[in-house]
C-alpha positions as a Markdown table, in Angstrom:
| # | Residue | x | y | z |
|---|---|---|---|---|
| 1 | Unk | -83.2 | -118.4 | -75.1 |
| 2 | Unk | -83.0 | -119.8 | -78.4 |
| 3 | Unk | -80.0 | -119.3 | -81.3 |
| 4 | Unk | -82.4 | -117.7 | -83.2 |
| 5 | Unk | -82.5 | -114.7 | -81.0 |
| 6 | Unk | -78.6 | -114.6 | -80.9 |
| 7 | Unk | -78.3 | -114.9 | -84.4 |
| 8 | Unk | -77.0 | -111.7 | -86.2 |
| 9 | Unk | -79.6 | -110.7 | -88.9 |
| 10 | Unk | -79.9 | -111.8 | -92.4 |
| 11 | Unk | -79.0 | -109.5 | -95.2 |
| 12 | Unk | -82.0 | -108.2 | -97.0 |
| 13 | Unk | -82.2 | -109.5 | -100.8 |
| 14 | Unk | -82.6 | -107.0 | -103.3 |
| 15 | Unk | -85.5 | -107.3 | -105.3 |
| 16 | Unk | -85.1 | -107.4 | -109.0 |
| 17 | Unk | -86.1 | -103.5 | -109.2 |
| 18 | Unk | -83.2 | -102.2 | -107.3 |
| 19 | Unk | -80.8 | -103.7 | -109.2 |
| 20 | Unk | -81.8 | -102.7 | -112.8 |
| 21 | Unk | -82.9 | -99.9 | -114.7 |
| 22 | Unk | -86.5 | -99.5 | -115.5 |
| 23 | Unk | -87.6 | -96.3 | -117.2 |
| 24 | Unk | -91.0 | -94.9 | -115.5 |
| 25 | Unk | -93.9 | -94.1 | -117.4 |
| 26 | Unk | -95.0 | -90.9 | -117.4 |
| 27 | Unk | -93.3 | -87.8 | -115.2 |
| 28 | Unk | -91.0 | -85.1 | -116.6 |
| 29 | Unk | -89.0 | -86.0 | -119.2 |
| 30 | Unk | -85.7 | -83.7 | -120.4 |
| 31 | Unk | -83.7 | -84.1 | -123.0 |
| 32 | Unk | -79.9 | -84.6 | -122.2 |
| 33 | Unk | -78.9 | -82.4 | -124.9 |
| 34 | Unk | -80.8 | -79.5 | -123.9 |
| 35 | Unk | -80.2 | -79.8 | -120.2 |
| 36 | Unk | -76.2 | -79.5 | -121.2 |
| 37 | Unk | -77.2 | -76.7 | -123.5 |
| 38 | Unk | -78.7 | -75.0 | -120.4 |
| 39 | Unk | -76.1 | -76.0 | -118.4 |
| 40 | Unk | -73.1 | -74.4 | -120.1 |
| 41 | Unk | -75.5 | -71.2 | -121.0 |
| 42 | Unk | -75.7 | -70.9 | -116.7 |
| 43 | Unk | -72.1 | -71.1 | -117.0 |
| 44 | Unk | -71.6 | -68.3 | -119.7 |
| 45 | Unk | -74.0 | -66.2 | -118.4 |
| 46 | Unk | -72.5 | -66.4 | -114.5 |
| 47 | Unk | -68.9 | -66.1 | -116.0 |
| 48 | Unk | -70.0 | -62.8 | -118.3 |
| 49 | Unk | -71.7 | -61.2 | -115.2 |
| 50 | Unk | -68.6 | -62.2 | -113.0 |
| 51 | Unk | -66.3 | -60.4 | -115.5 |
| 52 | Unk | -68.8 | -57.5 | -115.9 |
| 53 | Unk | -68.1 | -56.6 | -112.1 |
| 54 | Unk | -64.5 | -57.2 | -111.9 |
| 55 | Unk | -64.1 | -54.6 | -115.3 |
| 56 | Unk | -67.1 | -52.1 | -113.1 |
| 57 | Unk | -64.7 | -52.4 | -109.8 |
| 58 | Unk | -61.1 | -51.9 | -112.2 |
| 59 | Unk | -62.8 | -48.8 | -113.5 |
| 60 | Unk | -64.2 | -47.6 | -110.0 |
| 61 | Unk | -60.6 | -48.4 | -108.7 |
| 62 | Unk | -58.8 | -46.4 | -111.6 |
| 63 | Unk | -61.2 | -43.4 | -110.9 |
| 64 | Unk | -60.4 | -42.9 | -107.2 |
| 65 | Unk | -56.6 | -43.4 | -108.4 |
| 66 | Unk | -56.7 | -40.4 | -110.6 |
| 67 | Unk | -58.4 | -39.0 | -108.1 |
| 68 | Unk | -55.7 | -39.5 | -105.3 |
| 69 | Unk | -52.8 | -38.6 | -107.4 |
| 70 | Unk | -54.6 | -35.4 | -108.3 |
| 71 | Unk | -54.8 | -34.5 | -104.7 |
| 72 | Unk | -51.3 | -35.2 | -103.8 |
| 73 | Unk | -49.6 | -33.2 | -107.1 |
| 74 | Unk | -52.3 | -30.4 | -105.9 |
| 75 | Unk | -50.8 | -31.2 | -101.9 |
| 76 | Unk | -47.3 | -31.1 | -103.7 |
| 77 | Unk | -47.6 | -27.9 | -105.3 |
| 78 | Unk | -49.4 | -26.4 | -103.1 |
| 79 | Unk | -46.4 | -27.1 | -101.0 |
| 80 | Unk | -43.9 | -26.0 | -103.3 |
| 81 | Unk | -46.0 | -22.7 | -103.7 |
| 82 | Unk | -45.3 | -21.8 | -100.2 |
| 83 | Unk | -42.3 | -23.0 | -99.3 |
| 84 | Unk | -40.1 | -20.0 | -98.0 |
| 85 | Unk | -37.6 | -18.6 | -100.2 |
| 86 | Unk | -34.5 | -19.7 | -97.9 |
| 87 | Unk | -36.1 | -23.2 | -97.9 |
| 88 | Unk | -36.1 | -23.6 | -101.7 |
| 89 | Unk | -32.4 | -21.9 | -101.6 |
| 90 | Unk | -31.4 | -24.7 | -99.1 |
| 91 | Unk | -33.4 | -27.7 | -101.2 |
């Protein structure tokens, strides 16, 4: 066996394209301002729909609410209505 063998590897070098910046030719190109642009509109627009729903489920919410108290002042008079006389004497 030679010490070569037992020799832990080397660490690759980088070449000179790995650490720099070289613009490619060609390809898609964007612009940075209308990507942001685009960005915060995808923001707006999720925000606006995720509001929408919340005021659609409040409303739905307030409905069934009116709805519920309704039934229970219909359950309370209804009650009332035929409560016996001696009851409502005693109340």
């Amino acid at each position: 066996m030679s010490l070569a063998q037992n020799a832990p590897p080397t660490p690759a070098v980088p070449d000179d394209r790995a650490t720099e910046f070289t613009a490619v030719q060609g390809g898609e190109q964007y612009s940075g301002g209308s990507l942001l642009v685009e960005a915060y509109a995808a923001i707006w627009i999720i925000l606006m729909a995720w509001i929408f729903m919340l005021w659609r489920k409040q409303a739905t919410l307030g409905e069934r609410l009116d709805g519920l108290e309704r039934t229970i002042d219909r359950a309370a008079a209804e009650l009332e209505k035929n409560a016996s006389p001696s009851a409502r004497a005693k109340g």
